[in-house]
C-alpha positions, 0 to 999 in steps of 0.5 A, a space after each residue: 622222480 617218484 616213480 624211479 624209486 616205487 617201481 623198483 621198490 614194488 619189484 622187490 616187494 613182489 619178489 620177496 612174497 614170491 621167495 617165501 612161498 616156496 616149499 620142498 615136496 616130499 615124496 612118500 614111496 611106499 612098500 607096495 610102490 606107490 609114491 606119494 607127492 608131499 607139500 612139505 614135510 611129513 609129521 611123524 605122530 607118536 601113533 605110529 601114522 605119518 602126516 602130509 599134506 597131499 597134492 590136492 592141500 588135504 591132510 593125510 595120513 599113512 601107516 609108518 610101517 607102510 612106509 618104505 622111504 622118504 625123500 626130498 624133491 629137488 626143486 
């Protein structure tokens, strides 16, 4: 009897650490058109530099007057 109720249990377990693990990308298309992949959403700093995480998990920064556009990826 035990085991009809903790295994649906563990799957709900597993699918909720699952769901909230996700997270939007972000691309970065630049003036001389390039594009940048995000993992979230870019920081903007009073500097005048746009911060992201890139593809490899390494933070980043770019200048925001090179920057031409960013959008959001659909998943």
């Amino acid at each position: 009897m035990k085991k009809v109720i903790l295994i649906p249990l563990a799957a709900l377990v597993a699918l909720s650490a699952l769901t909230g693990c996700t997270r939007t990308s972000y691309a970065i298309h630049t003036n001389d058109g390039r594009t940048i992949v995000s993992d979230g959403k870019p920081q903007e700093a009073e500097t005048g530099l746009l911060g992201y995480i890139d593809a490899n998990g390494v933070k980043q920064q770019i200048n925001k007057s090179d920057v031409k556009e960013v959008s959001e990826i659909p998943h």
